[in-house]
N, C-alpha and C positions, 0 to 999 in steps of 0.2 A: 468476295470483295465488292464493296459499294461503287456505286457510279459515282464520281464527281460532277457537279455542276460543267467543268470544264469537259469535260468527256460527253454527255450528253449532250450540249449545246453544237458539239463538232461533230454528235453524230447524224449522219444525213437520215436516220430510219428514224429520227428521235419527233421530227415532225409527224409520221402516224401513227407517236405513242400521243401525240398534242391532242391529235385531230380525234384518236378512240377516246380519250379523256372527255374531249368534249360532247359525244357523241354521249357519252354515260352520263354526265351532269346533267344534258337535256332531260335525257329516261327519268333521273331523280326527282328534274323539276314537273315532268309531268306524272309522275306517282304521288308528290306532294307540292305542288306550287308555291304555297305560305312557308314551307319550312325551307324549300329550297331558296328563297329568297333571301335566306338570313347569309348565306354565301355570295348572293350575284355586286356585291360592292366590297371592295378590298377592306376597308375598315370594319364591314360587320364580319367580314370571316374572320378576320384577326380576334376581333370580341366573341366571336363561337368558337370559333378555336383554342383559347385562352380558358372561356370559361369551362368547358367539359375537363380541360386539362384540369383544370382547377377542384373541379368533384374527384375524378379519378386519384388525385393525389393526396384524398382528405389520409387522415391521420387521427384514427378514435382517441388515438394517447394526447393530441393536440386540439384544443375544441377552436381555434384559433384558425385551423386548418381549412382547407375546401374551399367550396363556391360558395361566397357572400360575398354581398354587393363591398364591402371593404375593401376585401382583396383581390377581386377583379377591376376594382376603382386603382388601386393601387397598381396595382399591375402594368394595367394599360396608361392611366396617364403618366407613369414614369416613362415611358416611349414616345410620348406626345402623340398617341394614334387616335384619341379622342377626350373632352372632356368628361368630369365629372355625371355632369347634368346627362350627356348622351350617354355613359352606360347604363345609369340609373334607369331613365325611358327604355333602354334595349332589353333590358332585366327584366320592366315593366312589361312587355310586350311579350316577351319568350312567355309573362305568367299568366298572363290576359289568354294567350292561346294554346296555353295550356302543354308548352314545348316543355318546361320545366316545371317542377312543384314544389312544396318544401318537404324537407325532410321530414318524414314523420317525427313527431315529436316538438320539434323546432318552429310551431308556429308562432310562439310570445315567445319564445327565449332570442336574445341576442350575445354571439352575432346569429343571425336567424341564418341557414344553410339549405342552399336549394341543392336539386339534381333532377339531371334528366328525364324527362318522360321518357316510355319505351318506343315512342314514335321517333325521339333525338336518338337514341341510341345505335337504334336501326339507320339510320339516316348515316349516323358518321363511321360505321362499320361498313357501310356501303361506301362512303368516299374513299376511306384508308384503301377498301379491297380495290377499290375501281382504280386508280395511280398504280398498286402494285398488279394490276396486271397489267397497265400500260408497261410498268417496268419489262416484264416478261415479256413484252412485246420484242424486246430489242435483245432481248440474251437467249431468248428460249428456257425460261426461268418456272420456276415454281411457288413463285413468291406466293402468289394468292390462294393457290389451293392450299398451299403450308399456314396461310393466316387463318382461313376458314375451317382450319380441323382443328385449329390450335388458339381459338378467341380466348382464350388467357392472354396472349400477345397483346392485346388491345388497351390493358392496364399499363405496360410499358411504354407502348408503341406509339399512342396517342399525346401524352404529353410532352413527349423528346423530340417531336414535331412540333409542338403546339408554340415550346419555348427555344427551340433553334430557330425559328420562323419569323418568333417575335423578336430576338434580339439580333437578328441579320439584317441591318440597311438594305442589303441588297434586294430581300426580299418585301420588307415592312413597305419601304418605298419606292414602288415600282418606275422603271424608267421613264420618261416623259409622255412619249406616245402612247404607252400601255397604261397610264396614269387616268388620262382624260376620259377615258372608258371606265375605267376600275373602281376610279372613288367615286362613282357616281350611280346613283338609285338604279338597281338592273343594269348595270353597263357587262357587269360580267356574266348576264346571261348573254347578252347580245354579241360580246366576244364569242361567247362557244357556241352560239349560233353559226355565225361565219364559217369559224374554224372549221367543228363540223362537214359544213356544206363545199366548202372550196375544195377545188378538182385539182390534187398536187400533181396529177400527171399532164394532165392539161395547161401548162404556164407558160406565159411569156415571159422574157428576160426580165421585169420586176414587176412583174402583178401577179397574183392568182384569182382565176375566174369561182365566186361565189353563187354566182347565179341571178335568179329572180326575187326580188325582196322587195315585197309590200308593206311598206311602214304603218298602214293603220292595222294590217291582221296580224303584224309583229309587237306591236305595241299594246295589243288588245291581249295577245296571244302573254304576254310581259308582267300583264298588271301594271302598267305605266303610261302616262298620257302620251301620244302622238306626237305632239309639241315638243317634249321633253327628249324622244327618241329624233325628228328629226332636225333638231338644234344640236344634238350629241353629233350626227351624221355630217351635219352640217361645219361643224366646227374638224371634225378626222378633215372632210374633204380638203380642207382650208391648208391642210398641213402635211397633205397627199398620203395620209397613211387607204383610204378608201377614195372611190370613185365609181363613176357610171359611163355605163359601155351606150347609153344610149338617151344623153343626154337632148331635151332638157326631160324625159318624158319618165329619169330614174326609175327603173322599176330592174334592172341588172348591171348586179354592185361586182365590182373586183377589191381585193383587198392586197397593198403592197406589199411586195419583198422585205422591203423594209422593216417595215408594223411587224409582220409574221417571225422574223428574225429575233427585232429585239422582245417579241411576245416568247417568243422558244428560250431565249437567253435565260428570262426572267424565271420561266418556268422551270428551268434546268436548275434553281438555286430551289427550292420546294423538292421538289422530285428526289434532288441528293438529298436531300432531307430524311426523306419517307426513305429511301432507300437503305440508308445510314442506322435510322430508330430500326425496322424488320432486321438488319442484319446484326443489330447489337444486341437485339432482343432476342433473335432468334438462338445466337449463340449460348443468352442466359437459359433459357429453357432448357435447350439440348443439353449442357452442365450441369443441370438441375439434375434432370434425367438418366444422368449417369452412374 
């Protein structure tokens, strides 16, 4: 039986499936920095996330089907998660670096049909796995060594996340505080940064202690201007989701109760997600197999 969103959010062990989650996105981003980027702001995961779905679900009998700029145009701005012009460039960039290619065959024909390079591939069998063992975190589960034996799941799995995710307000538009980080260029490495690093056993009654954070080796370490990271900081502090234990000289950051709470909330609506697609998927297989 799946976790609900509401079930995780109340469970108190669900914050160090948060904090292994984010521990594993850093590993990601420093295995590949450029590709892990395509995740670190809420609107480009939506647009990765969408478009893989989008190949896995092509249809040979449908030429109409897959990833083309149409129907990932189509897709996404019917959610209003971004314009035309910006999938177009996002499309542009995945082919510049080579994350995606076209179909063989497909390079004059329209609609022209990309798909993954195996550098994307690997990348998003690594995120699926990495959640469901956060899942196992919290039940003593087997979720991910059942997906790793059984990567056929991944045709399922991947897209019933991709478009539960996309047509969930809850998820598409994250709450306000977790917002001002999220939609913004690398905000959501610098989340799982924190996360990561903060000491849940060490807390006072609404902070938790983050540590020593240096905004030029963070910002370097990012891919993102200095400026940019601390005007982001700048703007949390203003609304007390973060703060400095040693002020004026910030160099150790705590991050609130608060932020951390509605950051778990939010994350509890994805997670039921990914939980929901392994366990519907995995029931198709095992049927299958019968």
């Amino acid at each position: 039986m799946a976790f609900t969103a509401e079930q995780l959010a109340g469970n108190y062990s669900f914050l160090m499936s948060i904090r292994f989650l984010a521990g594993q996105t850093r590993g990601m981003f420093d295995a590949g920095p450029r590709l892990a980027r395509l995740l670190a702001s809420h609107q480009r995961w939506l647009l990765t996330q969408t478009a893989y779905a989008l190949h896995l679900e092509f249809d040979p009998r449908d030429p109409t089907s897959g990833f083309t700029a149409v129907r990932l145009t189509g897709r996404i701005t019917a959610h209003k998660v971004a314009s035309r012009n910006t999938v177009l460039a996002f499309i542009e960039e995945l082919y510049t670096y080579r994350f995606i290619t076209h179909t063989p065959g497909d390079e004059r024909r329209r609609p022209r049909h990309f798909e993954p390079a195996n550098v994307s591939h690997q990348a998003m069998f690594g995120w699926i796995y990495a959640n469901l063992a956060a899942l196992d975190l919290l039940d003593g589960g087997e979720r991910a060594t059942f997906f790793q034996a059984n990567p056929a799941l991944m045709k399922l799995v991947q897209p019933r996340i991709a478009r539960h995710c996309l047509e969930d307000a809850a998820w598409r538009e994250p709450p306000e505080q977790v917002a001002q980080f999220l939609w913004t260029e690398a905000g959501g490495l610098v989340v799982d940064n924190f996360i990561s690093r903060m000491d849940i056993e060490n807390t006072e009654s609404d902070r938790f202690v983050v540590g020593r954070v240096e905004t030029r080796a963070l910002a370097a370490d990012f891919m993102m201007s200095r400026t940019h990271l601390q005007r982001l900081l700048a703007k949390a502090a203003q609304r007390g989701c973060v703060g400095w234990h040693d002020e004026p000289r910030k160099t150790r950051l705590w991050i609130s109760r608060d932020f951390v709470e509605e950051y778990c909330a939010w994350q509890a609506v994805k997670f039921a997600y990914v939980d929901e697609a392994f366990e519907w998927a995995k029931t198709r297989i095992e049927g299958l197999a019968v």
